[in-house]
C-alpha positions as CSV (number, residue, x, y, z in Angstrom):
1,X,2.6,4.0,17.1
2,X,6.1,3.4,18.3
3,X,8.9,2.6,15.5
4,X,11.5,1.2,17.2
5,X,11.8,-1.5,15.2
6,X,12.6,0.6,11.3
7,X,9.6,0.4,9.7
8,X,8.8,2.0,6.8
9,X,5.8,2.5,4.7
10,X,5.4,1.9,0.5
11,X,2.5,3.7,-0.4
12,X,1.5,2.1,-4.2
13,X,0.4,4.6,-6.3
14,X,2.2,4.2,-9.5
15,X,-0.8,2.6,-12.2
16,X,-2.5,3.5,-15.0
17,X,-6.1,2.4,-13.8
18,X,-6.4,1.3,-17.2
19,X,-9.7,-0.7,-16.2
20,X,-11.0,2.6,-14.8
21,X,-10.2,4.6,-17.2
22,X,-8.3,7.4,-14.9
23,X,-6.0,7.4,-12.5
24,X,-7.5,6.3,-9.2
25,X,-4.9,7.9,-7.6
26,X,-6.4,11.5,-7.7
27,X,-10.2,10.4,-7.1
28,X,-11.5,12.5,-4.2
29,X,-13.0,11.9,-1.0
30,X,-13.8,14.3,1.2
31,X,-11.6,17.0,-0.5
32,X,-9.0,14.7,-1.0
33,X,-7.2,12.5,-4.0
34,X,-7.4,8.7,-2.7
35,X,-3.2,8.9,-3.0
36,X,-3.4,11.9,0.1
37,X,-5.8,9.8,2.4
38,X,-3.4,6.8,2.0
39,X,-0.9,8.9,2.8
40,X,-1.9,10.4,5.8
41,X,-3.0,7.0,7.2
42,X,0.6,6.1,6.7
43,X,2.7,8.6,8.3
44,X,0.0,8.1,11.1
45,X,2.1,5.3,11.5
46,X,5.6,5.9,10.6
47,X,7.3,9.1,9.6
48,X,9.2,7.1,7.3
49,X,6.8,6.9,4.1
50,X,7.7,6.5,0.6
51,X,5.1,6.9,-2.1
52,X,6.2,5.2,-5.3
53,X,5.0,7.1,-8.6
54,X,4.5,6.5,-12.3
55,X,1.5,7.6,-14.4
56,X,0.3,11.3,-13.7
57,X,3.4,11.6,-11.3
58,X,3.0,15.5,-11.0
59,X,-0.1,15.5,-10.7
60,X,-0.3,12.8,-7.8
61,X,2.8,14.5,-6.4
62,X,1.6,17.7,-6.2
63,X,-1.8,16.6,-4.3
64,X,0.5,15.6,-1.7
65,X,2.9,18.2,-1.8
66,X,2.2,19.3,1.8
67,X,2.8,16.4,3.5
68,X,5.8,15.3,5.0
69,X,7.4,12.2,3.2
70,X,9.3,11.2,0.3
71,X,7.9,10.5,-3.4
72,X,10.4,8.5,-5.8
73,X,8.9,8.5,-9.5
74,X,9.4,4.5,-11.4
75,X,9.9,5.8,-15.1
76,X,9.1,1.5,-15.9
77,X,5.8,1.6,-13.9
78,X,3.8,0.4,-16.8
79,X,5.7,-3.0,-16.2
80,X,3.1,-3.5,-13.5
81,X,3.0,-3.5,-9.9
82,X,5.6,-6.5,-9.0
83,X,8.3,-4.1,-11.1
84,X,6.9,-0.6,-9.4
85,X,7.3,-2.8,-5.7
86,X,10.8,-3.3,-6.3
87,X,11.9,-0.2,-7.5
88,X,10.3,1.4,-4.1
89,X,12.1,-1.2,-2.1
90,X,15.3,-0.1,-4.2
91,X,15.1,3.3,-2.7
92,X,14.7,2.8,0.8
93,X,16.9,3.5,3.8
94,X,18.2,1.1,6.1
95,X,14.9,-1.1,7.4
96,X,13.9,-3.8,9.2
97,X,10.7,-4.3,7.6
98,X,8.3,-2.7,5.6
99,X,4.9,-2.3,5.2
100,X,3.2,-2.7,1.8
101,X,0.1,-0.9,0.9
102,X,-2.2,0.3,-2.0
103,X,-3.4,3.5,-2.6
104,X,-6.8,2.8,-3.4
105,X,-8.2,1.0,-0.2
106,X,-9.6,4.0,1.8
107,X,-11.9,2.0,3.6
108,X,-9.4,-0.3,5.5
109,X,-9.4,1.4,9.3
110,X,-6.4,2.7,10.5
111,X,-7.0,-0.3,13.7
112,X,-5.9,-3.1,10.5
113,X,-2.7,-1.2,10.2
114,X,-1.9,-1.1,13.9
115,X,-2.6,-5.3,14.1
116,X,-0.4,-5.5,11.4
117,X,2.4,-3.6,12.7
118,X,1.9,-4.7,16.1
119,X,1.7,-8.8,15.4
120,X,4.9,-8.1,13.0
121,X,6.7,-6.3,16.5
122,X,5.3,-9.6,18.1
123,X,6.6,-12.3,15.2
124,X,9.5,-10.5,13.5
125,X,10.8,-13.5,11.5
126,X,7.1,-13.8,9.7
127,X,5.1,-12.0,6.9
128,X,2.0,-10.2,8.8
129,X,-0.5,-10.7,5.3
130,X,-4.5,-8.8,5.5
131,X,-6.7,-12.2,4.9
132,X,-10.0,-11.2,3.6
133,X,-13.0,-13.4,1.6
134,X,-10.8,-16.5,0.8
135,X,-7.3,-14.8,0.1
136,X,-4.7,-13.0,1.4
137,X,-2.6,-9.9,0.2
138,X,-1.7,-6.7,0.7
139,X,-1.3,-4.3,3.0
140,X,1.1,-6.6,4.4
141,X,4.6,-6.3,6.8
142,X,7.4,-7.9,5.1
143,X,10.5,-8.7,7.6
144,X,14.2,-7.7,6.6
145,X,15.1,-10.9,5.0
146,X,12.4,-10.8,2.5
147,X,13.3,-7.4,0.9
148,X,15.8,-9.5,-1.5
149,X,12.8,-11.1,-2.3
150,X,10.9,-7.9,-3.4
151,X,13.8,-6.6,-5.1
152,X,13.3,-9.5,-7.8
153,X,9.8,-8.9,-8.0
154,X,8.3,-8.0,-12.1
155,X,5.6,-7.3,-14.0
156,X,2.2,-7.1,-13.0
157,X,2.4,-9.8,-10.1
158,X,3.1,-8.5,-6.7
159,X,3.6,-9.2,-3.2
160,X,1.0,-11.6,-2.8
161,X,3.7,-13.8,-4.9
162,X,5.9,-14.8,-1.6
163,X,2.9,-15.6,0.5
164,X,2.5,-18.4,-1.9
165,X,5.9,-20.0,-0.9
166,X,6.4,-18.7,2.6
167,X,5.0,-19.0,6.0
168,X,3.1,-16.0,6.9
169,X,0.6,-15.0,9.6
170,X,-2.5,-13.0,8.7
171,X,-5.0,-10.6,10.1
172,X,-8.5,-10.8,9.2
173,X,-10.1,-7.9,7.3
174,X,-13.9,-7.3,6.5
175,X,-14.3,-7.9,2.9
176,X,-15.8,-4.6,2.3
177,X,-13.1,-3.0,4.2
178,X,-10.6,-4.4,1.7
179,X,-12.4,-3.5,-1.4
180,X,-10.0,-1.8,-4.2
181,X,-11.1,0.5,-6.6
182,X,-10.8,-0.9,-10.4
183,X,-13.8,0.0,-12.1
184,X,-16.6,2.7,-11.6
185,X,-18.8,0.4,-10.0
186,X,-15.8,-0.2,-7.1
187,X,-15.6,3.4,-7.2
188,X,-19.3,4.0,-6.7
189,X,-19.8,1.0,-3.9
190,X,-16.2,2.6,-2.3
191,X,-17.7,6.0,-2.0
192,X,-21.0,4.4,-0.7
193,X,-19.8,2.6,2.1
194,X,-16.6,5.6,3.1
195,X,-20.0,7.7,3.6
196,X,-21.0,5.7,6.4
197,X,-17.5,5.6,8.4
198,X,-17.1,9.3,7.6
């Protein structure tokens, strides 16, 4: 996937699970902690990927020690997700846009990510949002002029906050596909349905 136009990933991977009651970042799949497939899918796309930490940083760090990419740790993460969103935006390079996406949606194909980065190429001025059931969210390509926008982002509310005031266009996303993990009967439907795309 070309990157001619700066884009770089935020990989979110910086809660407590608290509703699961251990850190979905280092459930396994295949072999693998959640955080590393999430990981890989992204630097499929861009070699410029940023994982933003905070609970269990070590240990999520070191399950993707061996992958190419840059890990910044947000010592405030338990703020929630809006505050751990704008410290990764605080660390970035020089972008155009950036592409926001949890950690703990393994089943979303790696096709989603190409439309997203594709129709943002297409309509640079516009947030590309996923748009499954009746919402839409994350992951999702926010343009240059929004950053400022993410920068002031706090607590537990996140991206999804400037699609509620700002003209967007969307992709559509199977609602399975989209499925996060905060419980252990996501988890258990999650691993379910990732057996039969493996």
């Amino acid at each position: 996937m070309p990157t001619s136009h700066q884009l770089n990933i935020l990989v979110m991977a910086a809660g407590t699970s608290s509703r699961l009651g251990q850190p979905k970042q280092l459930l396994e799949l295949n072999g693998h902690t959640l955080l590393w497939h999430a990981a890989t899918q992204a630097l499929e796309l861009t070699p410029h990927v940023t994982v933003v930490l905070g609970h269990q940083s070590d240990q999520c760090r070191d399950s993707i020690k061996d992958l190419p990419l840059k890990t910044v740790v947000n010592a405030n993460y338990k703020e929630g997700l809006g505050n751990s969103i704008a410290y990764g935006v605080s660390t970035l390079d020089e972008s155009n846009c950036v592409l926001i996406m949890l950690c703990d949606q393994p089943l979303i194909p790696q096709s989603h990510y190409e439309a997203l980065i594709q129709t943002s190429k297409e309509n640079p001025e516009l947030i590309i949002a996923s748009h499954y059931g009746k919402k839409s969210g994350v992951p999702a390509v926010f343009p240059k002029q929004y950053l400022p926008s993410l920068l002031k982002l706090q607590g537990d509310k996140g991206a999804k906050v400037l699609l509620e005031t700002n003209i967007y266009q969307y992709i559509p996303l199977t609602h399975n596909y989209s499925k996060d993990i905060d419980t252990h009967e996501d988890w258990e439907a999650v691993v379910t349905l990732y057996s039969y795309h493996i």
